[in-house]
N, CA, C and O atoms as a GROMACS GRO file, in nm:
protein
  300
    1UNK      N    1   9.987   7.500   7.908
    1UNK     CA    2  10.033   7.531   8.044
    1UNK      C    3  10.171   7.472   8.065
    1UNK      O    4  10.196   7.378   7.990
    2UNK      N    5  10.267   7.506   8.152
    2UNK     CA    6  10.401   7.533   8.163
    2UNK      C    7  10.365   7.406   8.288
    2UNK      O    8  10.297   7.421   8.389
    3UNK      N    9  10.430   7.294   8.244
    3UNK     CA   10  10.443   7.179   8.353
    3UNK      C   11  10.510   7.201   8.500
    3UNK      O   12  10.623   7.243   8.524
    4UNK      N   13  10.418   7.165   8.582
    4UNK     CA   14  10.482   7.140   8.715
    4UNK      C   15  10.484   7.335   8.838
    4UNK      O   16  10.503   7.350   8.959
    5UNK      N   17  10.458   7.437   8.729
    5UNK     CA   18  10.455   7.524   8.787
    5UNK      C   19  10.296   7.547   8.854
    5UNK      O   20  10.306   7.587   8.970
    6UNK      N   21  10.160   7.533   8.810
    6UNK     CA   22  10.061   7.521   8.836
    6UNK      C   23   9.981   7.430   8.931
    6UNK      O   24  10.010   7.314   8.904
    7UNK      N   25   9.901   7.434   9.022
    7UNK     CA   26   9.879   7.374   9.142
    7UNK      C   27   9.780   7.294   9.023
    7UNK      O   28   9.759   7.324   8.906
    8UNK      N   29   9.716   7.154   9.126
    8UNK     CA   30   9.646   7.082   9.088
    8UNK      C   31   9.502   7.144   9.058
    8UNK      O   32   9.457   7.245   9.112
    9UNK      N   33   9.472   7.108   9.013
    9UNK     CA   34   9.280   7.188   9.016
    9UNK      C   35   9.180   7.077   8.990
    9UNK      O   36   9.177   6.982   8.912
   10UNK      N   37   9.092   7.128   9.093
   10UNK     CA   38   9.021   7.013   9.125
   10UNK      C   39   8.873   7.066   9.084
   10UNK      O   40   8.836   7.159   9.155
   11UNK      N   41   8.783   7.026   8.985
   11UNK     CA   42   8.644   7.049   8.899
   11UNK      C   43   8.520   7.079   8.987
   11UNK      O   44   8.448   7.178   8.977
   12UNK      N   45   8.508   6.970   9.080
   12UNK     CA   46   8.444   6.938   9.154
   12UNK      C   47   8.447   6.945   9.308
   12UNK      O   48   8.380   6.880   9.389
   13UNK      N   49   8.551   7.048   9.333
   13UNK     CA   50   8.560   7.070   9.477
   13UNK      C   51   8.377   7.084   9.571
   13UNK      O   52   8.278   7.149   9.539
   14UNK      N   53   8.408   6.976   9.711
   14UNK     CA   54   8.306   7.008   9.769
   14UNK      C   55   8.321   7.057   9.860
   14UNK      O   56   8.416   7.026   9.932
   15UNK      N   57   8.208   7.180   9.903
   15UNK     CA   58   8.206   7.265  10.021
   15UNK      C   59   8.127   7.242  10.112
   15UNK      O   60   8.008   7.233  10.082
   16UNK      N   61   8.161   7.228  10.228
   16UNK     CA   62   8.057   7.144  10.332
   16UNK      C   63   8.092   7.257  10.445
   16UNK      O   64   8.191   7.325  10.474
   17UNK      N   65   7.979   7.242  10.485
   17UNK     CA   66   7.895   7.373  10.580
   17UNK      C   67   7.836   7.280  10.715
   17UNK      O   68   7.750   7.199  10.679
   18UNK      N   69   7.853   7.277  10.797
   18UNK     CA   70   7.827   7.145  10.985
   18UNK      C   71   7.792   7.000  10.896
   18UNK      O   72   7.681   6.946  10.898
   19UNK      N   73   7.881   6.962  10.837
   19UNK     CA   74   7.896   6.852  10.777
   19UNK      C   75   7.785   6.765  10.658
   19UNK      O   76   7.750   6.647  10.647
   20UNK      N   77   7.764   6.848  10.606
   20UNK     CA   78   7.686   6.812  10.434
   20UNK      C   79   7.748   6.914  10.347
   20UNK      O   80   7.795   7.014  10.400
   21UNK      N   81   7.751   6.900  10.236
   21UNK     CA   82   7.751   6.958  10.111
   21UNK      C   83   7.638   7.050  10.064
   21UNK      O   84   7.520   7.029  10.036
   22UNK      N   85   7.711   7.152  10.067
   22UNK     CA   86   7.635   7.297  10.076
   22UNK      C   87   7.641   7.288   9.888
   22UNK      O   88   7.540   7.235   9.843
   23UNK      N   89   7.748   7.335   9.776
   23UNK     CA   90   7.809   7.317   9.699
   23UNK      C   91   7.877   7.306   9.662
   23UNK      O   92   7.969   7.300   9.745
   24UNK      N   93   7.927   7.289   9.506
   24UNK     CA   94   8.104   7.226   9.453
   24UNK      C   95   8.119   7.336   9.363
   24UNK      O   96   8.030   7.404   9.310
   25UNK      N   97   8.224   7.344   9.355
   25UNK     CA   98   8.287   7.454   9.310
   25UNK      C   99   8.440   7.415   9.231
   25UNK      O  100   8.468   7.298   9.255
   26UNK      N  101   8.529   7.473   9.157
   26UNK     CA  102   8.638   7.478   9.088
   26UNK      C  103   8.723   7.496   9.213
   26UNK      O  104   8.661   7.568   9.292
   27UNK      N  105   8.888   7.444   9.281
   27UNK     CA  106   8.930   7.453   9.398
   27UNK      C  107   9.077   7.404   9.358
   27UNK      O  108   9.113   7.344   9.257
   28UNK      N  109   9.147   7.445   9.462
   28UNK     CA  110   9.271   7.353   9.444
   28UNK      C  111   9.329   7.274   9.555
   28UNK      O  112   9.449   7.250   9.571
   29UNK      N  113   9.213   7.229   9.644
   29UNK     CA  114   9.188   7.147   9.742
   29UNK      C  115   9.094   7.074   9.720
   29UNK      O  116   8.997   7.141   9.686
   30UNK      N  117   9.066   6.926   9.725
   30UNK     CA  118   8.916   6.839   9.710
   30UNK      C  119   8.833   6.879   9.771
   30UNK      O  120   8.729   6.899   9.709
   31UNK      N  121   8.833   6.912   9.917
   31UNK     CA  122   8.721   6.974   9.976
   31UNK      C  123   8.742   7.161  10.116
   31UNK      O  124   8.830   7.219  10.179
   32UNK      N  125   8.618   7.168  10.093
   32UNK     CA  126   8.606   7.296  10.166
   32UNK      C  127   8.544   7.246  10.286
   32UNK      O  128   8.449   7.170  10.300
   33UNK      N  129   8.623   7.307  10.374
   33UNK     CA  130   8.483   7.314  10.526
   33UNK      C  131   8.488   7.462  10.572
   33UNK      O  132   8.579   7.526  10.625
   34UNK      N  133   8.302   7.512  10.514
   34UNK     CA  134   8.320   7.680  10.604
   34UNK      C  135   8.242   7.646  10.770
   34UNK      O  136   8.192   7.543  10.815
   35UNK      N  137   8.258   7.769  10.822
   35UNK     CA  138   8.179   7.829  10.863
   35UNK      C  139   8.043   7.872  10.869
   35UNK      O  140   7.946   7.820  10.926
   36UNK      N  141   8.053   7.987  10.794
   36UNK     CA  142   7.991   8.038  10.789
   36UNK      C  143   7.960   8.069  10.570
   36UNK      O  144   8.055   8.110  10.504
   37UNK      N  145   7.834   8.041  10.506
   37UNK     CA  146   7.810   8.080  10.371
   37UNK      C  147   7.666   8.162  10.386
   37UNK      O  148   7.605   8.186  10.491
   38UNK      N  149   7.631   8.196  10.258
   38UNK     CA  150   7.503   8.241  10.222
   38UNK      C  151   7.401   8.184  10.266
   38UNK      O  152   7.312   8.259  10.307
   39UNK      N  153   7.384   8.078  10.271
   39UNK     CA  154   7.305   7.986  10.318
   39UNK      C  155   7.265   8.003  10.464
   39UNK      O  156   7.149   7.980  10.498
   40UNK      N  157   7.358   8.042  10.552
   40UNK     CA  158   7.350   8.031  10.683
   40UNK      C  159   7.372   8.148  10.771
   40UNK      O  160   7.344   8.149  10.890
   41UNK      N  161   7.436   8.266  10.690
   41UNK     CA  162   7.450   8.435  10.712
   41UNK      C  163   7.308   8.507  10.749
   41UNK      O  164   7.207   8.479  10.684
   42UNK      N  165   7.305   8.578  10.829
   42UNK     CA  166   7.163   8.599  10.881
   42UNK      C  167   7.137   8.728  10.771
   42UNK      O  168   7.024   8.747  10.725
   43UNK      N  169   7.264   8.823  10.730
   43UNK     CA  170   7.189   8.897  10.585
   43UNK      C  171   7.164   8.821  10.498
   43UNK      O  172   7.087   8.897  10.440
   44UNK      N  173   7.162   8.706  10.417
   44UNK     CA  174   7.129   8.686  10.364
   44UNK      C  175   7.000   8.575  10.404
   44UNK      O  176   6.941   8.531  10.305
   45UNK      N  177   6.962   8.534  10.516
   45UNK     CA  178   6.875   8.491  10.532
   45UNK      C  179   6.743   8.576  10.597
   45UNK      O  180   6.629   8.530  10.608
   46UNK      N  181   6.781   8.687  10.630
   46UNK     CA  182   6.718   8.738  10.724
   46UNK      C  183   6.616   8.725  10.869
   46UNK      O  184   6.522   8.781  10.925
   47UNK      N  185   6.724   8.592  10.885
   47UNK     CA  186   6.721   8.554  11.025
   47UNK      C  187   6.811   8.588  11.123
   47UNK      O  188   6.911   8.517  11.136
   48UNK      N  189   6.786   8.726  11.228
   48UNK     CA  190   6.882   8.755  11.319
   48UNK      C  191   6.875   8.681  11.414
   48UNK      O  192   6.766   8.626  11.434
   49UNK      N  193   6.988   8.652  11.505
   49UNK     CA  194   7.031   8.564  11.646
   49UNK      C  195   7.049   8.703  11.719
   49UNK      O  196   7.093   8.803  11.662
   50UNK      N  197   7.018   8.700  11.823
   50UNK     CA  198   7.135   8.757  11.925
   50UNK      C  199   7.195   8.674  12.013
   50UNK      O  200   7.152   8.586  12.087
   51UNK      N  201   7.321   8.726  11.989
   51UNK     CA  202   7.429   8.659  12.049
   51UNK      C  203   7.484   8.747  12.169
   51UNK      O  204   7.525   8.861  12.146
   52UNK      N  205   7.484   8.685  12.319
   52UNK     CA  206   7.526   8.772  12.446
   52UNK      C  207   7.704   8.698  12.507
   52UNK      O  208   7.752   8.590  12.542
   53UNK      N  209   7.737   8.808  12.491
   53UNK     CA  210   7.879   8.735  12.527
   53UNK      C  211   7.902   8.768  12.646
   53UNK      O  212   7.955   8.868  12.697
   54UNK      N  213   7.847   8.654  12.696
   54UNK     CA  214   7.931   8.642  12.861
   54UNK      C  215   7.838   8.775  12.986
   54UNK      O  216   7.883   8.852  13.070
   55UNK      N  217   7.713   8.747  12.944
   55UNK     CA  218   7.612   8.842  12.992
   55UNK      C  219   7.603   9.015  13.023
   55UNK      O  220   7.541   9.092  13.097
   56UNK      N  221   7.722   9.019  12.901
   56UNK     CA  222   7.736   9.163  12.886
   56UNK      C  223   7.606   9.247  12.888
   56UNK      O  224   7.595   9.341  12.966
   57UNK      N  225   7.492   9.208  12.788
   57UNK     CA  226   7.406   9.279  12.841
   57UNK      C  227   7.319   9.287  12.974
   57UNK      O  228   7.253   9.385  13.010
   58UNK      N  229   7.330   9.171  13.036
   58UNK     CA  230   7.292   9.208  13.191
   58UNK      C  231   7.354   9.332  13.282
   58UNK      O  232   7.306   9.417  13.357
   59UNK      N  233   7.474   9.301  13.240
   59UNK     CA  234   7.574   9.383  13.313
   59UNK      C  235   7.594   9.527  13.279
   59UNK      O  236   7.658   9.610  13.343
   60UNK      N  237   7.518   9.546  13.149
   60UNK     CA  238   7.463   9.713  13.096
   60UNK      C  239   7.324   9.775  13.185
   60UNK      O  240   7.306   9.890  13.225
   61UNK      N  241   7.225   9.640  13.201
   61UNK     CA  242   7.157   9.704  13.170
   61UNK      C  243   7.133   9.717  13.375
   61UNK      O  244   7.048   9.794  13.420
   62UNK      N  245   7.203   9.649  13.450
   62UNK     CA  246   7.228   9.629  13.584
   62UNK      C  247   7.251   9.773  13.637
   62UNK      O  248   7.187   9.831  13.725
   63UNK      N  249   7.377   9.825  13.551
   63UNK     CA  250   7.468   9.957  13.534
   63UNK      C  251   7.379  10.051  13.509
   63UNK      O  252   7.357  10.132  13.599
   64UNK      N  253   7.324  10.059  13.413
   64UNK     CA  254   7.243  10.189  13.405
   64UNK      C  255   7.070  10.179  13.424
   64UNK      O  256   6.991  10.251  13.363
   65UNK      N  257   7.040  10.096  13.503
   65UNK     CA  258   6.918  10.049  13.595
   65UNK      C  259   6.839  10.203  13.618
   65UNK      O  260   6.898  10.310  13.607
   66UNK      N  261   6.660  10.184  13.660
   66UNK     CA  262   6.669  10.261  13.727
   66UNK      C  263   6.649  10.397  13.661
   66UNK      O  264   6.602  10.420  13.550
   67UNK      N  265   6.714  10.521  13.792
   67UNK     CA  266   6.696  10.671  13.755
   67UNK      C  267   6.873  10.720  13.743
   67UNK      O  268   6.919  10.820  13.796
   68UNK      N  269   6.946  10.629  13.666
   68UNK     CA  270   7.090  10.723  13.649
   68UNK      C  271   7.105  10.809  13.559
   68UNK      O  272   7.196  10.892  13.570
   69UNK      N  273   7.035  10.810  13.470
   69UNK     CA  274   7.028  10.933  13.369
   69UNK      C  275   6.969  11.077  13.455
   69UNK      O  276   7.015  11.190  13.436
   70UNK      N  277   6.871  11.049  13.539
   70UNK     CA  278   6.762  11.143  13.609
   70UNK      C  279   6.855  11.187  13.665
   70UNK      O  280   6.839  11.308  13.681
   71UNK      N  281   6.975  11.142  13.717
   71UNK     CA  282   7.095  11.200  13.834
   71UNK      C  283   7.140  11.338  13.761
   71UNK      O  284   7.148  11.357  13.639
   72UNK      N  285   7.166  11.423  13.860
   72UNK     CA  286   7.239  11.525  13.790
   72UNK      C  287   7.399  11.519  13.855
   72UNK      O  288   7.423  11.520  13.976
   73UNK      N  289   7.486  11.514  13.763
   73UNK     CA  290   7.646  11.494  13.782
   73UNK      C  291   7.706  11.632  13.860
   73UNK      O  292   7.678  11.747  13.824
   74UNK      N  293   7.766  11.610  13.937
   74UNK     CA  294   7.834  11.734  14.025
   74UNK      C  295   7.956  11.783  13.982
   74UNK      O  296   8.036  11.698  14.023
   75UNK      N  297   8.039  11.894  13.905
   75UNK     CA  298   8.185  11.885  13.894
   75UNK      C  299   8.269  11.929  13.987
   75UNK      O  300   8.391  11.918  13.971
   0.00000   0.00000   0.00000
């Protein structure tokens, strides 16, 4: 290898997932912090959340309550 052009590489990089060590991996940083991995992805766990942002679905289901479909629209 051609000196000084190549980043450091680190063997043992650790990846930490809400603060433990998920796994280590080859890196050119000592450590990782995700998010989100395999481990914790609901496809791959097949554990779904639902997640409501800001009570959007209230506010659907407020909106189309009821008989508004039954309405007939006038043009």
């Amino acid at each position: 290898m051609k000196e000084g052009v190549h980043p450091r590489y680190f063997n043992n990089c650790k990846v930490f997932h809400n603060g433990q060590v998920v796994m280590t991996v080859g890196a050119t940083v000592p450590e990782l912090h995700v998010e989100v991995w395999s481990g914790s992805h609901p496809f791959f766990t097949g554990k779904h959340t639902f997640v409501d942002a800001a009570g959007r679905v209230e506010k659907f289901q407020r909106k189309y309550a009821g008989d508004y479909f039954s309405k007939s629209k006038k043009a």
